[in-house]
Biopython code that builds the backbone (N, CA, C, O; Angstrom):
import numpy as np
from Bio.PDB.StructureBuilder import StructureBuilder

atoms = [
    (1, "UNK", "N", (43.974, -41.804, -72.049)),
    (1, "UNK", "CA", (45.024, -40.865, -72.372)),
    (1, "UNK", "C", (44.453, -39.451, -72.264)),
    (1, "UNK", "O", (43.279, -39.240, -72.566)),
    (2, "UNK", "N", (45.124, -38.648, -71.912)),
    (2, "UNK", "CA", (44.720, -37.195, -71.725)),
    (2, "UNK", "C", (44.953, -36.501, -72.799)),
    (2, "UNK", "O", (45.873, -36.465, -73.616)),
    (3, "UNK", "N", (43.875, -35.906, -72.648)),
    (3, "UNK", "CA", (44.182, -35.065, -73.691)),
    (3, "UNK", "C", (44.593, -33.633, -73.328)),
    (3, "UNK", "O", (44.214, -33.164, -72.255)),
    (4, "UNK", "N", (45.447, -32.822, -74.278)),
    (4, "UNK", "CA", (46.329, -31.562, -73.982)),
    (4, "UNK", "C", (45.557, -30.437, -74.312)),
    (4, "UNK", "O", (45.043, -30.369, -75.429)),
    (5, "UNK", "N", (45.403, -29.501, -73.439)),
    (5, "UNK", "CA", (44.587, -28.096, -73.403)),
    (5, "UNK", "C", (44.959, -27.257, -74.934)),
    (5, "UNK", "O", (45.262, -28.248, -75.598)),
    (6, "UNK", "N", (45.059, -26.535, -75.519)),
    (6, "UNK", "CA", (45.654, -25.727, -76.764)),
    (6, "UNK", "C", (44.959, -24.413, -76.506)),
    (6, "UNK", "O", (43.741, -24.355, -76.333)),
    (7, "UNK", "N", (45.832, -23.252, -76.480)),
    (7, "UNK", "CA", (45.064, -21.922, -76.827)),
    (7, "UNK", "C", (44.028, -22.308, -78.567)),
    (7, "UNK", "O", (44.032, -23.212, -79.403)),
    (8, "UNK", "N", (43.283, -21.017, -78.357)),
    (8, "UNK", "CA", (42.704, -20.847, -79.399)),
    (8, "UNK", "C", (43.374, -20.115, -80.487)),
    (8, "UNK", "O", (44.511, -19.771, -80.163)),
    (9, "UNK", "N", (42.865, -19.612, -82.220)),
    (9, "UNK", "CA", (43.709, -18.447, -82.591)),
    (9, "UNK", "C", (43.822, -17.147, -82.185)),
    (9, "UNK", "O", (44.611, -16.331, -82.661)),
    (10, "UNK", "N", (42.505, -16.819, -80.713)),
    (10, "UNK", "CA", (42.611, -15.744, -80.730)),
    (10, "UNK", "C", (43.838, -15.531, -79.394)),
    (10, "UNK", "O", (44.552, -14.569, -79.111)),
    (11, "UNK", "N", (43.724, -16.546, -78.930)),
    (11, "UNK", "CA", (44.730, -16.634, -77.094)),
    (11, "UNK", "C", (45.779, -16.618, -77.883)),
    (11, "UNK", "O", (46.410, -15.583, -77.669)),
    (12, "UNK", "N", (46.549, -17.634, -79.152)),
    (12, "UNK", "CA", (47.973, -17.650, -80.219)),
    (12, "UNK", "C", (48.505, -15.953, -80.126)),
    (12, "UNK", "O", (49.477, -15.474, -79.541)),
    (13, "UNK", "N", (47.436, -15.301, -80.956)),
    (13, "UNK", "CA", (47.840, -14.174, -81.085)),
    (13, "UNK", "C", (48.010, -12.745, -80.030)),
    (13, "UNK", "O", (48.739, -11.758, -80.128)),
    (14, "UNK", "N", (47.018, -13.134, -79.043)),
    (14, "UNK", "CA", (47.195, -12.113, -77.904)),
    (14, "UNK", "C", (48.536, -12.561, -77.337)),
    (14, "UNK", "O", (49.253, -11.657, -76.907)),
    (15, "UNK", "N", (49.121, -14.165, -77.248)),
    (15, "UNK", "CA", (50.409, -14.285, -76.409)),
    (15, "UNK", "C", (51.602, -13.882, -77.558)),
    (15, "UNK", "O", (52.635, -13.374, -77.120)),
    (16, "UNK", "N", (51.502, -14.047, -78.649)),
    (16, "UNK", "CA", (52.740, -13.516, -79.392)),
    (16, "UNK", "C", (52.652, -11.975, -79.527)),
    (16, "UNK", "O", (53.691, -11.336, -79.696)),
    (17, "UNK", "N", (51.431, -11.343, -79.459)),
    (17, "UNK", "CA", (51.521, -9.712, -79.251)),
    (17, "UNK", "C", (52.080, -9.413, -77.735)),
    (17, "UNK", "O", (52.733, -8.417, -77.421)),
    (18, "UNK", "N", (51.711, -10.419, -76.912)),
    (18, "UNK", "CA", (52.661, -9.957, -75.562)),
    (18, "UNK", "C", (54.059, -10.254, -75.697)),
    (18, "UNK", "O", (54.802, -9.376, -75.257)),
    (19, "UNK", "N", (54.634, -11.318, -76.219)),
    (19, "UNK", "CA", (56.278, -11.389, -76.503)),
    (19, "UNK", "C", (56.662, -10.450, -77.053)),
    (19, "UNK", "O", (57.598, -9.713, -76.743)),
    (20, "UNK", "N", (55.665, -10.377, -78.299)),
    (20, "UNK", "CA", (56.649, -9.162, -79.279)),
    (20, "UNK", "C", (56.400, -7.725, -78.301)),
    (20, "UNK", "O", (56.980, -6.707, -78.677)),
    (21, "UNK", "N", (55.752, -7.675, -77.362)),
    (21, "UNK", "CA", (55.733, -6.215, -76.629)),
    (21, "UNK", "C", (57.001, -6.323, -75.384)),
    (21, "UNK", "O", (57.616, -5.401, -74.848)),
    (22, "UNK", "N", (57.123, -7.932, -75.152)),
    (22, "UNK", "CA", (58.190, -7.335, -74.110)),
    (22, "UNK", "C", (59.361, -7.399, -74.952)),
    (22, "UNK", "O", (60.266, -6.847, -74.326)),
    (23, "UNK", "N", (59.832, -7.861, -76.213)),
    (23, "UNK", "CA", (60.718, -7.971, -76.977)),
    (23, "UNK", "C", (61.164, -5.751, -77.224)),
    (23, "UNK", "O", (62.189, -5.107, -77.447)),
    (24, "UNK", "N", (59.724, -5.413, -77.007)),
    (24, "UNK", "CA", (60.006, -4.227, -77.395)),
    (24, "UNK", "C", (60.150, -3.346, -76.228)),
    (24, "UNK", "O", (60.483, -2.164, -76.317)),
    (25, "UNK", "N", (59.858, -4.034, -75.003)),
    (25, "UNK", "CA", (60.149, -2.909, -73.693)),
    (25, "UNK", "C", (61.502, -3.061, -73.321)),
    (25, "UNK", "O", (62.011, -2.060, -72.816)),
    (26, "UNK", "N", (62.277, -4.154, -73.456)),
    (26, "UNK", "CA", (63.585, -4.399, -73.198)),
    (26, "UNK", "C", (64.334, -3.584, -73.773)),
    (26, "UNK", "O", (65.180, -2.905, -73.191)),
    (27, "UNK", "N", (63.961, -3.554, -75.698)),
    (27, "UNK", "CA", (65.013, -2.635, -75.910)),
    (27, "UNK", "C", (64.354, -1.187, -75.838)),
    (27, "UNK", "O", (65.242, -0.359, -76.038)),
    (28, "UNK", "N", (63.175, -0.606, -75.633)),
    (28, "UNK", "CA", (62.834, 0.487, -75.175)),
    (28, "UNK", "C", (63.562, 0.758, -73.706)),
    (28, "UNK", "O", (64.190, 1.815, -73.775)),
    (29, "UNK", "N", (63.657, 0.233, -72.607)),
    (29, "UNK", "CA", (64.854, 0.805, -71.250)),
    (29, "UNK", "C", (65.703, 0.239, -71.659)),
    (29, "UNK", "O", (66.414, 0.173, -70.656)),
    (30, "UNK", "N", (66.560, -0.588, -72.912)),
    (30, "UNK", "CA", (67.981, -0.090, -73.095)),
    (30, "UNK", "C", (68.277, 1.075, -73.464)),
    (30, "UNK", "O", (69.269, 1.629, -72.990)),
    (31, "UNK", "N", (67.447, 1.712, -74.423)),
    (31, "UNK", "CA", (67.437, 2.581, -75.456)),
    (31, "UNK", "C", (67.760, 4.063, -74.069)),
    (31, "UNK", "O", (68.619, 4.944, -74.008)),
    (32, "UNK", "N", (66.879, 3.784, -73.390)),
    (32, "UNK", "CA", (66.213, 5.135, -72.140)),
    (32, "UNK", "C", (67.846, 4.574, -71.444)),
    (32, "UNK", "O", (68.602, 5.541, -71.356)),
    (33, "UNK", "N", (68.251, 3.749, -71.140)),
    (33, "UNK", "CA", (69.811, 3.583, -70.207)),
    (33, "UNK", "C", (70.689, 4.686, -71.497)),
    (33, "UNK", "O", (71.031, 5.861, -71.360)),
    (34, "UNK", "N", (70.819, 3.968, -72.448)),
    (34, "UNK", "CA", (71.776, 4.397, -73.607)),
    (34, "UNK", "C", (71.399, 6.287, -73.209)),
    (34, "UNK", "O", (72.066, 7.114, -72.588)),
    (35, "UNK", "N", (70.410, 6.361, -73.716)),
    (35, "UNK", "CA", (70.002, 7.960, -73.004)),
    (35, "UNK", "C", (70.671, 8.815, -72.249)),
    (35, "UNK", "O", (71.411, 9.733, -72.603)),
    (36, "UNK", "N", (70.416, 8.517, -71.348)),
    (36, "UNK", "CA", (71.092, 8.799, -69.802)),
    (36, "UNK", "C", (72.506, 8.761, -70.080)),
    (36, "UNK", "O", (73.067, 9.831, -70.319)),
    (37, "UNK", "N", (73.080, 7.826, -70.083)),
    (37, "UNK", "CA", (74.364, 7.293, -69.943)),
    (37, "UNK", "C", (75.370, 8.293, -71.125)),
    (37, "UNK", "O", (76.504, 8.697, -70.868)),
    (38, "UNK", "N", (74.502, 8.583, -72.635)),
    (38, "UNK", "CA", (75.274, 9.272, -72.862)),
    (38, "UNK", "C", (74.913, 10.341, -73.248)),
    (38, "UNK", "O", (74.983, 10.646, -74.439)),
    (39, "UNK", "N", (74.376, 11.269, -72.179)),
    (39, "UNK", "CA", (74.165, 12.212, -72.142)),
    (39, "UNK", "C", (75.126, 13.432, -71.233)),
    (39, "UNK", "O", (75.352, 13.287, -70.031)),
    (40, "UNK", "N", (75.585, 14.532, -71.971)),
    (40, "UNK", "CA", (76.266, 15.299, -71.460)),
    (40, "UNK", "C", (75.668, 16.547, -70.949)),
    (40, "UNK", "O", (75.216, 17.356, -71.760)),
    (41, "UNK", "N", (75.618, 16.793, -69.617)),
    (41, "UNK", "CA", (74.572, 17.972, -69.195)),
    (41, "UNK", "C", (75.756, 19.077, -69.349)),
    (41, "UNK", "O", (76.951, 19.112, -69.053)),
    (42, "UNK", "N", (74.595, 20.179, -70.112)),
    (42, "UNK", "CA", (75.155, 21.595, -70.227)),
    (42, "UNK", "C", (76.057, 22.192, -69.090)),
    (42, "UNK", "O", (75.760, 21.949, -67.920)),
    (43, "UNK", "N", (76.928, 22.809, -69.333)),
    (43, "UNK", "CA", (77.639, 23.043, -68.118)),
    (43, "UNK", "C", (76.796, 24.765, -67.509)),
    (43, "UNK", "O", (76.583, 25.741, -68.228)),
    (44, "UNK", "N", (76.577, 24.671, -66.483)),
    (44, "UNK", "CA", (76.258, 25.492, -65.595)),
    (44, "UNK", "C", (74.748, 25.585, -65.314)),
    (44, "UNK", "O", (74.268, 26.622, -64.856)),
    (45, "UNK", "N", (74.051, 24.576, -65.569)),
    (45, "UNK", "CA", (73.033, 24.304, -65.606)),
    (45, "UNK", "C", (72.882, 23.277, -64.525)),
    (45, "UNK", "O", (73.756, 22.411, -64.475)),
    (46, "UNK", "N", (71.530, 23.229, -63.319)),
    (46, "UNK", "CA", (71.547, 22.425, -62.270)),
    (46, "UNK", "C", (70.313, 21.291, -62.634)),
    (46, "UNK", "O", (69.955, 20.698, -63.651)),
    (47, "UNK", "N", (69.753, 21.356, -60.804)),
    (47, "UNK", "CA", (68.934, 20.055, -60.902)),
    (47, "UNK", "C", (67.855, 21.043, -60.927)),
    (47, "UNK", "O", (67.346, 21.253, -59.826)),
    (48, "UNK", "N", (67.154, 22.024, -62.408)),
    (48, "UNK", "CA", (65.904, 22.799, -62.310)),
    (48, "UNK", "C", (65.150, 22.201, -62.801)),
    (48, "UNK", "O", (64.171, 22.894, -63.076)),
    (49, "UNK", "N", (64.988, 20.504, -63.295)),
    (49, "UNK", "CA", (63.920, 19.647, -64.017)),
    (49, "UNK", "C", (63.646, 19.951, -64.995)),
    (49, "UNK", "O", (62.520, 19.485, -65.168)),
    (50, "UNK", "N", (64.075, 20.707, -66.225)),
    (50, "UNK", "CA", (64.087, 21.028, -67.594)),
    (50, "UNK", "C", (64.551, 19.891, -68.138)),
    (50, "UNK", "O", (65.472, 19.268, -67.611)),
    (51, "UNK", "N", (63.738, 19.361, -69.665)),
    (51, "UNK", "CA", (63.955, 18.164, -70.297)),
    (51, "UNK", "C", (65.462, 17.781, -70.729)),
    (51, "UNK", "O", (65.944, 16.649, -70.765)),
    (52, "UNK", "N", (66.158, 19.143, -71.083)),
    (52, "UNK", "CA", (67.578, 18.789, -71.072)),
    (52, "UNK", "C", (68.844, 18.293, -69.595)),
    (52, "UNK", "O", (70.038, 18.007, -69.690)),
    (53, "UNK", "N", (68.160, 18.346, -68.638)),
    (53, "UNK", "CA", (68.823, 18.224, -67.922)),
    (53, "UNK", "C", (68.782, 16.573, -67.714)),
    (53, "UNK", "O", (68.184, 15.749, -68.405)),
    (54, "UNK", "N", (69.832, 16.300, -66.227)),
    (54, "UNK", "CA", (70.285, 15.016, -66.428)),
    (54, "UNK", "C", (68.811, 14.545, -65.839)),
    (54, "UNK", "O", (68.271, 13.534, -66.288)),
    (55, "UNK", "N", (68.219, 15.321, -64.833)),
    (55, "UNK", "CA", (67.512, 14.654, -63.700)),
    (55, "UNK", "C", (66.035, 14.757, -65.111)),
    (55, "UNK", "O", (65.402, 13.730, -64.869)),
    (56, "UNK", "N", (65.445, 15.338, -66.102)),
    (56, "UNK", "CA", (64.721, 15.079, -66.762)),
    (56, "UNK", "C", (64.639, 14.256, -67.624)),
    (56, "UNK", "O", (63.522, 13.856, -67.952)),
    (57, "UNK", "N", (65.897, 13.719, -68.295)),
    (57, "UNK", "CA", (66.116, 12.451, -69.036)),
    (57, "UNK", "C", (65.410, 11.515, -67.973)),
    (57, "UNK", "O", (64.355, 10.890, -68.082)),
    (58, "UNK", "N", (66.331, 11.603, -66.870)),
    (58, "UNK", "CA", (65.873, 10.651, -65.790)),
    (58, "UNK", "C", (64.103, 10.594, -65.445)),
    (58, "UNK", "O", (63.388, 9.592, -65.428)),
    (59, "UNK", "N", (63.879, 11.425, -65.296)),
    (59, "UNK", "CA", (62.912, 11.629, -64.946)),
    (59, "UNK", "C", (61.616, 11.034, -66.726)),
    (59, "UNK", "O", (60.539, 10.485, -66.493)),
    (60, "UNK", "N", (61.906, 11.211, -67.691)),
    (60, "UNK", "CA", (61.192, 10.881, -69.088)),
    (60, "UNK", "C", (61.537, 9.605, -69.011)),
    (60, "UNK", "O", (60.697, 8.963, -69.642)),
    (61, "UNK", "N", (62.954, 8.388, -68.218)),
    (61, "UNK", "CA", (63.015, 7.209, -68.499)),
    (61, "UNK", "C", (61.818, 7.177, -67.645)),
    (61, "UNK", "O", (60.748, 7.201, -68.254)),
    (62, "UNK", "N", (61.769, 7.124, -66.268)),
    (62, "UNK", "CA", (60.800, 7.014, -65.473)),
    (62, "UNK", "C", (59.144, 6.775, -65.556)),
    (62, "UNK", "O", (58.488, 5.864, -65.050)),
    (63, "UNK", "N", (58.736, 7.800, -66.293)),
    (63, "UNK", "CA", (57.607, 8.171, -66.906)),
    (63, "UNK", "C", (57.343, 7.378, -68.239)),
    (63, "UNK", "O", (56.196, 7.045, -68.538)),
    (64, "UNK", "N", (58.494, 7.062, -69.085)),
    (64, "UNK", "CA", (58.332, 5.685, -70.262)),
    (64, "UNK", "C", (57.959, 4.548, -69.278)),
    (64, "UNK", "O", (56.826, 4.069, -69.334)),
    (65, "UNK", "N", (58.849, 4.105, -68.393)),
    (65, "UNK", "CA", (58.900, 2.965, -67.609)),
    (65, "UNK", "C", (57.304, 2.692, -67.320)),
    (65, "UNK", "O", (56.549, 1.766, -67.616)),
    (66, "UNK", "N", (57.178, 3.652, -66.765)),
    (66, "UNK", "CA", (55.959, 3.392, -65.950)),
    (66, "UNK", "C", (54.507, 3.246, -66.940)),
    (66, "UNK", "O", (53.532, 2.584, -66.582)),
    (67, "UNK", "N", (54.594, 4.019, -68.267)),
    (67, "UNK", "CA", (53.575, 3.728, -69.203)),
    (67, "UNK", "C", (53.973, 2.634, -69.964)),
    (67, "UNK", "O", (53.082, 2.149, -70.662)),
    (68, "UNK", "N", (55.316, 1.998, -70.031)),
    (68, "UNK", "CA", (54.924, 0.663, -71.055)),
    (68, "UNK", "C", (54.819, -0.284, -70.120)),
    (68, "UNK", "O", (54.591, -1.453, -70.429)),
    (69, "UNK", "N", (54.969, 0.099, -68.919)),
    (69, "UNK", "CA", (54.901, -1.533, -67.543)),
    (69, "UNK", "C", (53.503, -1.443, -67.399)),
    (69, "UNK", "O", (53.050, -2.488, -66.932)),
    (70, "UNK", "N", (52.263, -0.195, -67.728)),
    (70, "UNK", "CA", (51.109, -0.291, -67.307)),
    (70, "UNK", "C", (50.466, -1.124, -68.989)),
    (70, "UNK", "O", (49.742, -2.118, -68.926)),
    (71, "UNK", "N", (50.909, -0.478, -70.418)),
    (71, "UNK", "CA", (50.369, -1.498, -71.508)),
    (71, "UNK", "C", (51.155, -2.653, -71.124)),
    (71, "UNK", "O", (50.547, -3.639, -71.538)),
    (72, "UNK", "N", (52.224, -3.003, -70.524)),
    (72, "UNK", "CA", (52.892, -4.496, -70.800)),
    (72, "UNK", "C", (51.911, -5.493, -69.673)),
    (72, "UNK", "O", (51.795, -6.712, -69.801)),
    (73, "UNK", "N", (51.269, -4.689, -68.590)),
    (73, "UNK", "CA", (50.507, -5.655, -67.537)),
    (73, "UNK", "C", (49.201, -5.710, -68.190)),
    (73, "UNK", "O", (48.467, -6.602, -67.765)),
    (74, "UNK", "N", (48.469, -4.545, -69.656)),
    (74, "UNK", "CA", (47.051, -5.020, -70.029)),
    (74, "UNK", "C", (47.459, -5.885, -71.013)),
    (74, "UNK", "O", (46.576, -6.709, -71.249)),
    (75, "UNK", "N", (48.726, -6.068, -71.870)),
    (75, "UNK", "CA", (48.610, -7.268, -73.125)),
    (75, "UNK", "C", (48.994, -8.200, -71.998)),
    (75, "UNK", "O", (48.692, -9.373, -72.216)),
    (76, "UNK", "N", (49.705, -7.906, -70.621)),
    (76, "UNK", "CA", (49.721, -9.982, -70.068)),
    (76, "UNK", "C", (48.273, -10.793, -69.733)),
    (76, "UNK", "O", (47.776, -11.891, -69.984)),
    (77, "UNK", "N", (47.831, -9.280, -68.845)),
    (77, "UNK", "CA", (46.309, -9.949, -68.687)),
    (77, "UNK", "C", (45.728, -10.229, -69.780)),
    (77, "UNK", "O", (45.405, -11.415, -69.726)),
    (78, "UNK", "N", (45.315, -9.612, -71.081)),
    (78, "UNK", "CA", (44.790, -10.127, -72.098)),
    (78, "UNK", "C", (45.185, -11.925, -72.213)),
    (78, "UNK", "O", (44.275, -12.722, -72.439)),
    (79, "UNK", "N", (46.588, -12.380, -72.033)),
    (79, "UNK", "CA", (47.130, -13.459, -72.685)),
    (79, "UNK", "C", (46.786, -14.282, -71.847)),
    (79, "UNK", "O", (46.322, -15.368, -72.193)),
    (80, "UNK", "N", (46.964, -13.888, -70.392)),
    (80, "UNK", "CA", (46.254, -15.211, -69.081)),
    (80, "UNK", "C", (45.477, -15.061, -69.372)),
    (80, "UNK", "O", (45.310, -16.134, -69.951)),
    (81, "UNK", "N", (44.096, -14.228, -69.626)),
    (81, "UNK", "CA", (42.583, -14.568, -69.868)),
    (81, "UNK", "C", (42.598, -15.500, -70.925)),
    (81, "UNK", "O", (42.037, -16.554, -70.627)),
    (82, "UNK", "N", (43.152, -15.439, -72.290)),
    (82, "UNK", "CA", (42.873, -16.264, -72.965)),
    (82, "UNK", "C", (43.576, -17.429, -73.223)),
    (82, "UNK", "O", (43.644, -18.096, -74.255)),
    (83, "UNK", "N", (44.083, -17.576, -72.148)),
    (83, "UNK", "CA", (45.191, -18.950, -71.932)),
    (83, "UNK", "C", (44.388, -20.259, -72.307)),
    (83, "UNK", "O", (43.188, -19.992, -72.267)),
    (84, "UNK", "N", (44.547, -21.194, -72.555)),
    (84, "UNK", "CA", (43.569, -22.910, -72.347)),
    (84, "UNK", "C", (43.156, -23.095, -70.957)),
    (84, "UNK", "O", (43.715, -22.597, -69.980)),
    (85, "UNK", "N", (42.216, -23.789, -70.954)),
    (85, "UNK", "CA", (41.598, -23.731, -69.200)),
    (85, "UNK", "C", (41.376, -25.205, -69.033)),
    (85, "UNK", "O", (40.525, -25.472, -68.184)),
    (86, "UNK", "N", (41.972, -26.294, -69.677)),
    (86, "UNK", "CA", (41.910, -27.114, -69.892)),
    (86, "UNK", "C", (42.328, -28.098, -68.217)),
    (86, "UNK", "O", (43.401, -27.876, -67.656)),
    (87, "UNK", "N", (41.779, -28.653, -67.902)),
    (87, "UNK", "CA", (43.008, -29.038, -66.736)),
    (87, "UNK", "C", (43.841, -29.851, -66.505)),
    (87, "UNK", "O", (43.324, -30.938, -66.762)),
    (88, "UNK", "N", (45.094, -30.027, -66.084)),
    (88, "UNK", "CA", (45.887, -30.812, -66.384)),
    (88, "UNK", "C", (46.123, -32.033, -65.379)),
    (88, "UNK", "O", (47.275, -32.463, -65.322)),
    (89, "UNK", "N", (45.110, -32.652, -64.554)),
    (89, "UNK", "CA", (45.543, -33.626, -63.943)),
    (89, "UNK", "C", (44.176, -34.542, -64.095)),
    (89, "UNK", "O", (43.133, -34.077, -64.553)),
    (90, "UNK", "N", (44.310, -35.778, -63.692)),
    (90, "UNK", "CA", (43.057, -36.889, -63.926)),
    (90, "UNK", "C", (42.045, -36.579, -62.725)),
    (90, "UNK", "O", (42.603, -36.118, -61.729)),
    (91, "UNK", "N", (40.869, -36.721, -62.649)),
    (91, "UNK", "CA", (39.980, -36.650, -61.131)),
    (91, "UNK", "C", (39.530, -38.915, -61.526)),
    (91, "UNK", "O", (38.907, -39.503, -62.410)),
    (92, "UNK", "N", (40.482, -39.468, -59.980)),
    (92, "UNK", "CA", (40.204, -40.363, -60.159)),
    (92, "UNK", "C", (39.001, -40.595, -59.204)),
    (92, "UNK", "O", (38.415, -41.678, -59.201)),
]
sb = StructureBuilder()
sb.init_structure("model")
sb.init_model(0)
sb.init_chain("A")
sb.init_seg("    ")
for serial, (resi, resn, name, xyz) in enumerate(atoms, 1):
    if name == "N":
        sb.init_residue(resn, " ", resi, " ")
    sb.init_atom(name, np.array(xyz, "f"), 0.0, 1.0, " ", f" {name:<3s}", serial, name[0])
structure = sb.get_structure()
């Protein structure tokens, strides 16, 4: 009978710190949509890239995006490194 691979406590906890981080990037770019969406740009004001404008919201989702997708790819790698390495088929 085979026996089944198991993370360790430390692989347990690096993979539930990665759920609970994408639990938190999801609603972090809802939050950055909600943003945008209801945001009313000043009237007479253009596309000069000032934080109030539409294209700088846009531009701050962007810049969130891109820093929690770079921590959300070091807690995944953390969680595949410490995955079980156990292997799962027989060598007959």
């Amino acid at each position: 009978m085979e026996e089944r691979a198991t993370r360790g406590p430390g692989g347990m906890l690096a993979l539930w710190v990665f759920y609970a981080y994408c639990g938190y990037f999801i609603w972090a770019m809802l939050h950055y949509v909600w943003v945008v969406i209801q945001f009313d740009p000043i009237p007479g004001t253009t596309l000069d890239g000032t934080m109030g404008s539409t294209t700088g919201k846009l531009i701050g989702a962007l810049l969130g995006f891109l820093v929690l997708g770079i921590v959300g790819s070091i807690l995944g790698g953390i969680a595949w490194y410490t995955r079980s390495r156990g292997s799962s088929y027989s060598e007959s």
